[in-house]
N, C-alpha and C positions, 0 to 999 in steps of 0.2 A: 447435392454434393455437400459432406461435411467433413467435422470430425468427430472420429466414436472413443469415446471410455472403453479401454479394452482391461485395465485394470484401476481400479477407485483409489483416490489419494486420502490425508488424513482431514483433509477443509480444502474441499476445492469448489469455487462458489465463482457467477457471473458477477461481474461490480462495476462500475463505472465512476464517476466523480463524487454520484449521493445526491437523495433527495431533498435539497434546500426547499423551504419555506412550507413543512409542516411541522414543526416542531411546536406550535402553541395545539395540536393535535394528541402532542404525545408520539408524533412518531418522529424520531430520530432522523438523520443525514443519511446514517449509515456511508456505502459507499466503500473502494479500495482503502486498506489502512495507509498506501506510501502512492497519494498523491502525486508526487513526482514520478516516479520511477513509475507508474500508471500511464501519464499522460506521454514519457520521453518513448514509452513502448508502441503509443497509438501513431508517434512521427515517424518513428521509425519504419512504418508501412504503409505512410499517406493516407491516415484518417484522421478524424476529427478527435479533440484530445478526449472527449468525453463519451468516446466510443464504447462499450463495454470489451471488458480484456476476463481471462479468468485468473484469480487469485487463489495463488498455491502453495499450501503449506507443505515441508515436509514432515513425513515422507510423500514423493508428490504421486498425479496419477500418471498413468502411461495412457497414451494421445494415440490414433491412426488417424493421418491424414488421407483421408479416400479422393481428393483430386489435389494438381498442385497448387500452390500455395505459397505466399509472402508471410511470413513471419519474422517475428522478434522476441524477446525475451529478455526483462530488466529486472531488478531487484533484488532478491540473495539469489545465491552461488549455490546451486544444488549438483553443477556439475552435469550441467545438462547433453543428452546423447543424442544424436538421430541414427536409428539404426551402428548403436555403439561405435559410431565417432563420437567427439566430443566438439561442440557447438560454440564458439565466443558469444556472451551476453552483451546487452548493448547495441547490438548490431542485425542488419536489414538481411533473413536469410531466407534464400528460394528454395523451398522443399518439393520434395517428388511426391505422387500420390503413392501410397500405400508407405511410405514412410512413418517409421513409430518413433516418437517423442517417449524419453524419461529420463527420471531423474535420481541416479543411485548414490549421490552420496552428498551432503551435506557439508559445504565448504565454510561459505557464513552467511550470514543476514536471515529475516524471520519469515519471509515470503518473495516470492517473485513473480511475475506477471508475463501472460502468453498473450498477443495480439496479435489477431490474422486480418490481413490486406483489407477492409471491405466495413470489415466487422460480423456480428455475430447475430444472427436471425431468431431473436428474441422477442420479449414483447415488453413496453414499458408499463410500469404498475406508478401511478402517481409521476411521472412524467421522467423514471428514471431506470435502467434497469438492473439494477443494484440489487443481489439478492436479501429481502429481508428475514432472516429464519425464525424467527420469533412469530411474525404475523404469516409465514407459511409464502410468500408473495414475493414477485418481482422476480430476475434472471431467469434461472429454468426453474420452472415450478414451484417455485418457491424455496428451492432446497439444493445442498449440495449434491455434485455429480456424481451418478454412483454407474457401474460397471454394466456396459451395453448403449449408456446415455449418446444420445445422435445431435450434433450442433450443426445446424445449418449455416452457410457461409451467405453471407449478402452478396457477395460477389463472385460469382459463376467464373469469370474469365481471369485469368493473368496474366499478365503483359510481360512479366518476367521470369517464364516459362522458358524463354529462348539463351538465359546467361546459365542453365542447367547443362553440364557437360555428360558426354556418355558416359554412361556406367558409373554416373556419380547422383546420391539420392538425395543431395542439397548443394546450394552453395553459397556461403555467408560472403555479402557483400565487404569489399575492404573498407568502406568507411563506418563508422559510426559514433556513437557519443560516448565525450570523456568525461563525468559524474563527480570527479574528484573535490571539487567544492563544496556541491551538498553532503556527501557523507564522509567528510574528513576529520577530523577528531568525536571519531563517532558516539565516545559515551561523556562526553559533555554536551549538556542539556540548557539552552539559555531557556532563563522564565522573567517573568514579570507579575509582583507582588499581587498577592487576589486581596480579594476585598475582606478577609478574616486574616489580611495577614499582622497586621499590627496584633490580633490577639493574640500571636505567639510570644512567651516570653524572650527576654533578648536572648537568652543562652539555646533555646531553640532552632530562634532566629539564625544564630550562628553556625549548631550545627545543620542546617540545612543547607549551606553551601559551603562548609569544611568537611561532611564528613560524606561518605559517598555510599548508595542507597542501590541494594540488589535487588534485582525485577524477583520474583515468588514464583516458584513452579504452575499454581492456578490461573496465571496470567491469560485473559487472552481477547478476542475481539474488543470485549467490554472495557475492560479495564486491565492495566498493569498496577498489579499489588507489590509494594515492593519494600523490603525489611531491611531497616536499620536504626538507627536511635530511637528510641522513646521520645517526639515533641509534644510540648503541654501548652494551654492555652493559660491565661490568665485567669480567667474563668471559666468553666467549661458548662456555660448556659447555651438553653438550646436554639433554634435557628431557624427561622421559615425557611419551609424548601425555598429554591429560588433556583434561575435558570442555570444551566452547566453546558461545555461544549468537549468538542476534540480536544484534550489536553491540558482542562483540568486539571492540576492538584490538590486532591480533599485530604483534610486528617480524618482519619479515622477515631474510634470512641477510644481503642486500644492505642494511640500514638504512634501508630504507623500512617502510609501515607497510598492513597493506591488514584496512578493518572487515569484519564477515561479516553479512552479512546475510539472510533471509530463508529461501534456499535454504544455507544453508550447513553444513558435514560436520559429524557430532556428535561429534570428538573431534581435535583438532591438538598437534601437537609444537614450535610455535613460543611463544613467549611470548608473555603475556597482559598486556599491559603497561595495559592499559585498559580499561572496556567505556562504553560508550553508557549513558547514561540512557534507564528505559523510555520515560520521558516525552518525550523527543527524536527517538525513532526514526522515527515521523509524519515531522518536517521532515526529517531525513537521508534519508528516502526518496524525497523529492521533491528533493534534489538532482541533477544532473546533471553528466555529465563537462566538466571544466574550472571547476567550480564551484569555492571556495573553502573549505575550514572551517577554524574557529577555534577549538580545544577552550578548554574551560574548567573547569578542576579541580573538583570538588567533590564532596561526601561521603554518606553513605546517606540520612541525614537528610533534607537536603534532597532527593536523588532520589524518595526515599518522599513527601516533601510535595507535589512536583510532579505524582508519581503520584496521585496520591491527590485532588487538585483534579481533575484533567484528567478523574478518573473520576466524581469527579461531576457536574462539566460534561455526559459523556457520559450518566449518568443522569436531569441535568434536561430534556436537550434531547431526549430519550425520552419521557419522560414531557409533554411540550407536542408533540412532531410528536403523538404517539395522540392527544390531546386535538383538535389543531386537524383531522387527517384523522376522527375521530369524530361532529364537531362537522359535519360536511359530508356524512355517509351518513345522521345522525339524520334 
């Protein structure tokens, strides 16, 4: 029993949390770009957070679900249908088989994530199954999902089969999670200075947290390119490559500035004039091109603090989805 691609979306790939601990390899994390919204999608149907989910850009694919099924759906607003109703995101919804998933219209954010009860009957490549497209490997096949594609479910049975009313081909549970913390002031961006940042001169310095910096239509897994002022370095000698991560801010040779994201190389030669706060990368990833950001200076401390909330948040709202989906098989 699965679900089939009945029609192909524009990037829609298997991911999970990402390969850590090969990157002195050369191979990248990879993995979902919005972490959050990845893992709040696998609670939402009593899995494990690092379950694989699919990651879907718009325009998205169209799904049939050939048995029924728990799902959920986090991350941008694509205005998602089941057999043209319309679905609240967020939330734990029991689909019928032969039900078709999609998604016609583009409300906001830059992807969003589909996770079914069980998880997804894949195979791990380097201990993750995060599709990686460059080296062909990992999720399905190495590659995005294309029309006809067959996902098998890990989990045959549903227990939540029985809150399906007649003549109705879903039904989205009344509770689910409220997100409003992580992506609220969405295009302010906290960073914490990189280790090339002192080479910016101070009038640089300054416009990179007074003046505000649009993401580039080229934007995408790898990095977000994003135009606005010319910053200069003091000197603009060159730089052993050295290590880079998720979030990242490099200058470029032209004095623009482009973040790395998700997919991005494990080691560059341009300066590291910044990186992303862990805790903010959720909302940068839901940005889209032409969008705006506003960095906003700040230091490990608070990084850490913000982390460190956010993850408990993710541990309370874990521990209540089991509760409330337990509370329903009992």
């Amino acid at each position: 029993m699965s679900l089939t691609i009945i029609k192909p979306g524009l990037l829609d790939t298997l991911q999970d949390q990402g390969r850590a601990g090969y990157s002195r390899l050369g191979i990248n994390r990879g993995g979902v770009m919005d972490r959050y919204a990845a893992q709040v999608a696998n609670m939402l149907v009593g899995n494990d957070t690092n379950e694989a989910v699919i990651e879907i850009h718009f325009p998205g694919a169209q799904f049939l679900f050939e048995q029924n099924t728990l799902i959920s759906i986090t991350g941008g607003n694509y205005n998602a249908m089941l057999n043209d109703e319309p679905v609240p995101l967020w939330h734990p919804i029991v689909v019928r088989k032969n039900a078709i998933l999609h998604f016609p219209k583009l409300q906001n954010g830059s992807r969003c994530y589909l996770a079914v009860h069980g998880g997804f009957c894949v195979s791990k490549w380097l201990n993750s199954y995060s599709t990686h497209l460059k080296a062909a490997a990992g999720g399905f096949h190495g590659r995005k999902l294309e029309k006809g594609d067959e996902i098998s479910f890990k989990e045959t049975s549903i227990y939540f089969a029985g809150l399906l009313k007649p003549g109705k081909e879903f039904e989205a549970l009344k509770w689910g999670v409220d997100t409003g913390n992580t992506y609220e002031h969405p295009n302010e961006i906290f960073f914490i200075p990189g280790n090339e940042w002192e080479q910016l001169t101070n009038q640089s310095k300054d416009a990179m947290v007074e003046d505000n910096f649009t993401i580039h239509p080229f934007s995408d897994r790898m990095g977000y390119q994003l135009k606005g002022v010319d910053l200069k370095r003091h000197q603009n000698t060159e730089l052993v490559s050295s290590a880079v991560s998720f979030g990242t801010i490099q200058l470029l040779p032209n004095g623009q500035l482009i973040v790395l994201m998700a997919d991005h190389q494990t080691t560059g030669g341009y300066p590291r004039i910044g990186h992303v706060i862990s805790a903010h990368l959720p909302k940068l990833a839901q940005l889209r091109p032409s969008d705006c950001i506003h960095f906003i200076r700040t230091d490990i401390d608070k990084a850490e603090q913000l982390l460190i909330a956010q993850q408990q948040e993710l541990n309370i709202l874990q521990r209540a989805c089991m509760e409330r989906l337990n509370s329903m098989v009992c």
